[in-house]
C-alpha positions as semicolon CSV with decimal commas, in nm:
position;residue;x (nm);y (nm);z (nm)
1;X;0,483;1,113;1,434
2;X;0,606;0,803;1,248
3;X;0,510;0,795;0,880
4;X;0,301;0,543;0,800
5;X;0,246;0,417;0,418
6;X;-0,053;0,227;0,312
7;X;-0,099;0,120;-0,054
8;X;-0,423;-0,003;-0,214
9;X;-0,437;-0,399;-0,270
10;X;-0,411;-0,316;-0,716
11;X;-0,138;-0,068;-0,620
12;X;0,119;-0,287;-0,417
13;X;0,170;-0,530;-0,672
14;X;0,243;-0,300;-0,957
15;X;0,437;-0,049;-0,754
16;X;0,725;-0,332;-0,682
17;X;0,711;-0,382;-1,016
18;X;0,713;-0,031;-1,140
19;X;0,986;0,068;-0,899
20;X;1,322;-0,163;-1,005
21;X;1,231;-0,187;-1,371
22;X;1,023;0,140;-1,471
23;X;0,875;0,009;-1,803
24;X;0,506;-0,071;-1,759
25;X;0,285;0,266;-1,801
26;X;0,124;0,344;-1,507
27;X;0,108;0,661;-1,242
28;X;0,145;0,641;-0,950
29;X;-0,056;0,888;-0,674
30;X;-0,067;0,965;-0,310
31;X;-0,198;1,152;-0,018
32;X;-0,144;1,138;0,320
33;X;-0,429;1,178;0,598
34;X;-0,522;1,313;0,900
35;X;-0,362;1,004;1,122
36;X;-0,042;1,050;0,921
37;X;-0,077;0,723;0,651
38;X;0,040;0,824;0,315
39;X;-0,160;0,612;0,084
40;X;-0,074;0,541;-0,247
41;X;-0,283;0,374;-0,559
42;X;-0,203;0,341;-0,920
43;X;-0,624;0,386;-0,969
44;X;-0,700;0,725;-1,062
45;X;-0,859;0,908;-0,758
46;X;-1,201;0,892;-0,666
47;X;-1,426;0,938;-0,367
48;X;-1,386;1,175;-0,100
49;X;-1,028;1,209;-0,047
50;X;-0,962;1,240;-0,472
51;X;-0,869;1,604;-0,470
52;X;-0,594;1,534;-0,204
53;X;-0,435;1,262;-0,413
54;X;-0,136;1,405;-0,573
55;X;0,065;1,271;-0,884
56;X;0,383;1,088;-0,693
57;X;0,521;0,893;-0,998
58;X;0,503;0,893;-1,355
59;X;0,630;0,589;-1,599
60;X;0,717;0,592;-1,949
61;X;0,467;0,443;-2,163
62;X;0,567;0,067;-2,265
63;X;0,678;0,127;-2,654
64;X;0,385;0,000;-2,938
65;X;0,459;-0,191;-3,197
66;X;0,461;-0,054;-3,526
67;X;0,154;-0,146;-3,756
68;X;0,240;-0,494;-3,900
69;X;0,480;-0,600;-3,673
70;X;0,441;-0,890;-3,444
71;X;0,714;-0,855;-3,146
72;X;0,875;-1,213;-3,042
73;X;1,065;-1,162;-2,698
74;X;1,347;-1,387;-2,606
75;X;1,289;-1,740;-2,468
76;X;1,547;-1,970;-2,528
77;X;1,619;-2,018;-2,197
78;X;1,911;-2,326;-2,300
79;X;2,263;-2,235;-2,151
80;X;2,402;-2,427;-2,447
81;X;2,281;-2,076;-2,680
82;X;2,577;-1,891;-2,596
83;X;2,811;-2,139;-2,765
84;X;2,583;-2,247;-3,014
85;X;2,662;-2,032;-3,295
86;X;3,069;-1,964;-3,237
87;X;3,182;-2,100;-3,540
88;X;2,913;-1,786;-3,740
89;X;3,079;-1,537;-3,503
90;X;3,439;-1,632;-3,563
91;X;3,377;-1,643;-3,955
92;X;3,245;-1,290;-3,931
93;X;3,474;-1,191;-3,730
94;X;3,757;-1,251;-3,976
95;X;3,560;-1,168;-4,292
96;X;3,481;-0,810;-4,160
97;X;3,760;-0,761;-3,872
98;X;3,568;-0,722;-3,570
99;X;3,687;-0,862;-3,268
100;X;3,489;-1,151;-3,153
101;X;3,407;-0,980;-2,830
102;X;3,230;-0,731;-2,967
103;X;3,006;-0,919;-3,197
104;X;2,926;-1,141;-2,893
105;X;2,816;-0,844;-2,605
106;X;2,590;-0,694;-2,975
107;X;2,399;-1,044;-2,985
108;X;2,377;-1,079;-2,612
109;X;2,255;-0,705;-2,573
110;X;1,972;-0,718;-2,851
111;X;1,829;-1,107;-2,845
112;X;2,024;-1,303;-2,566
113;X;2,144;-1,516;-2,829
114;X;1,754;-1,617;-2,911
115;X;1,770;-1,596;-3,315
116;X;1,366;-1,569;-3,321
117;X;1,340;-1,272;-3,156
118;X;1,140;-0,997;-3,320
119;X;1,125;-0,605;-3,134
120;X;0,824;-0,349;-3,113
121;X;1,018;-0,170;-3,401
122;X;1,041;-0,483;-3,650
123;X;1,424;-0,589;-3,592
124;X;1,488;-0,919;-3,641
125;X;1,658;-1,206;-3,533
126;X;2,016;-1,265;-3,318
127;X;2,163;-0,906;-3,418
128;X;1,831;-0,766;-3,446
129;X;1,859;-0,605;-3,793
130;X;1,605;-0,406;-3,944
131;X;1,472;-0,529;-4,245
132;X;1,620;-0,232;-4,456
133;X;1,945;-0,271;-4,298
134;X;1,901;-0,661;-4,341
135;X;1,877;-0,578;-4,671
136;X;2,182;-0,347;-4,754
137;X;2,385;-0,576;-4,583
138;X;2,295;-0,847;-4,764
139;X;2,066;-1,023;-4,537
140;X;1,854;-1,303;-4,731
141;X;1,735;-1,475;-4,431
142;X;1,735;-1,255;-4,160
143;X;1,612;-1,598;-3,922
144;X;1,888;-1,757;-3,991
145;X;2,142;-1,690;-3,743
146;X;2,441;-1,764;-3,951
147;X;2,286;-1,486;-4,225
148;X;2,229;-1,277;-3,913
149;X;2,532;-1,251;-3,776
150;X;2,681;-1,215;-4,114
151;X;2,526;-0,896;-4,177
152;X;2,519;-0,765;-3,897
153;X;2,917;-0,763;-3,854
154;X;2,903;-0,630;-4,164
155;X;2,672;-0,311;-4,054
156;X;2,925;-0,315;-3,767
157;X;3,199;-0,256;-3,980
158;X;3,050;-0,008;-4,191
159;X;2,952;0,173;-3,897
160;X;3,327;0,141;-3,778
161;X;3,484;0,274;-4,079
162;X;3,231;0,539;-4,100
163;X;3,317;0,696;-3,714
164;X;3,723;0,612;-3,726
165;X;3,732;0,296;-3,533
166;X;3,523;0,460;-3,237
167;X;3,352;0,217;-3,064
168;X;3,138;0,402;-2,887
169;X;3,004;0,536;-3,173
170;X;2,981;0,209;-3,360
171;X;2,726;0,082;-3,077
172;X;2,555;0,442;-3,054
173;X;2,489;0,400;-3,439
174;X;2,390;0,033;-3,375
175;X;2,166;0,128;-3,147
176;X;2,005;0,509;-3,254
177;X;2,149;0,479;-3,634
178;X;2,415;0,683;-3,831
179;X;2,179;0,963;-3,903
180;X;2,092;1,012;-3,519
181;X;2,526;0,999;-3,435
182;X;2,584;1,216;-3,748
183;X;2,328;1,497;-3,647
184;X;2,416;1,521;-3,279
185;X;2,828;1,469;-3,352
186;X;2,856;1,248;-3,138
187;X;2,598;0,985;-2,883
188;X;2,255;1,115;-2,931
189;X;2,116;1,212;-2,636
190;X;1,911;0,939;-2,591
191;X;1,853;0,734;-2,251
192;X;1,799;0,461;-2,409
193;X;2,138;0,470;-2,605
194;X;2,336;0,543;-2,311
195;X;2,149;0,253;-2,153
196;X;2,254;0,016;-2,462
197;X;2,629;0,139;-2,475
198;X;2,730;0,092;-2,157
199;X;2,566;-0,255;-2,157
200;X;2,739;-0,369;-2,460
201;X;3,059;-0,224;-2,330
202;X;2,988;-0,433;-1,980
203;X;2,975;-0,765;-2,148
204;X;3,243;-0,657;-2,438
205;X;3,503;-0,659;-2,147
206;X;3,338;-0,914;-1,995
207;X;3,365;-1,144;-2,350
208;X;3,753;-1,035;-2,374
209;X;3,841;-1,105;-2,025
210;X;3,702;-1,447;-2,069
211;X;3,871;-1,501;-2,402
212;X;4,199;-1,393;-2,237
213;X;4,228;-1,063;-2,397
């Protein structure tokens, strides 16, 4: 017998969702009947057929924002963003000695180059600092994207010195902090940070190809 799926009219439009991106906190359950239709629905189960409903897919739950904190997503949708603020990234680079590339695919990764962008966890602006780190690196303003970019090439460069020049552990403490790369002696095993690495790393080479290197 062919299998036939059926899903429930709330269901279809938040399982296409749910299945490429997996952020949005939802489960997902289905059961399939006599005539051979599996049926799925994000509701929670009811009726007659509710104790034949089985748990087919779980999602992580969509990170809260900490108490006080106001979370500003990207939206500077302007192409003209990604050149917009070369001459702060080349002056960092050479005040700290961190290639270009690098501090580009860091800005890219965490705001897309929108310098207004706030996360769940309170990190703010291009290089999404958080406000402690802001302020050990000097951070006055940390809105201002030349201020921004500033220190956070600086907390790149501490973060270099402090694991030998490793990259991969620079953007690993970027991303989970020293204390997390320290404790685990190495990449934390995080998703989330092995997530974040390799897309810094994708548009590092992708930063130095285009700049010739």
């Amino acid at each position: 017998m062919m299998l036939r799926v059926r899903f429930t009219s709330a269901c279809l439009a938040a399982f296409l969702v749910l299945a490429p991106v997996m952020r949005v906190s939802a489960n997902i359950y289905s059961f399939t009947d006599d005539d051979g239709i599996t049926h799925f629905t994000n509701l929670t189960p009811s009726g007659k057929h509710a104790r034949r409903y089985k748990l087919y897919m779980t999602t992580p739950d969509e990170r809260k924002a900490r108490p006080g904190v106001i979370p500003i997503t990207a939206k500077d949708r302007d192409p003209a963003r990604y050149s917009r603020y070369d001459a702060s990234i080349a002056m960092a680079s050479r005040t700290h000695t961190i290639p270009e590339p690098f501090i580009r695919a860091i800005i890219r990764v965490e705001s897309d180059y929108d310098p207004r962008v706030v996360s769940v966890a309170g990190a703010q602006g291009l290089m999404q600092l958080m406000p402690a780190t802001g302020r050990r690196m000097g951070v006055t303003n940390p809105f201002d994207p030349h201020d921004n970019i500033q220190g956070g090439t600086r907390y790149l460069r501490h973060l270099a010195n402090l694991f030998n020049g490793d990259m991969v552990l620079t953007i690993a403490g970027y991303h989970a902090g020293e204390g997390a790369v320290r404790k685990y002696g190495g990449v934390p095993p995080y998703q989330m940070t092995h997530a974040y690495i390799n897309k810094v790393l994708k548009f590092y080479y992708h930063y130095k190809k285009q700049a010739g290197g």
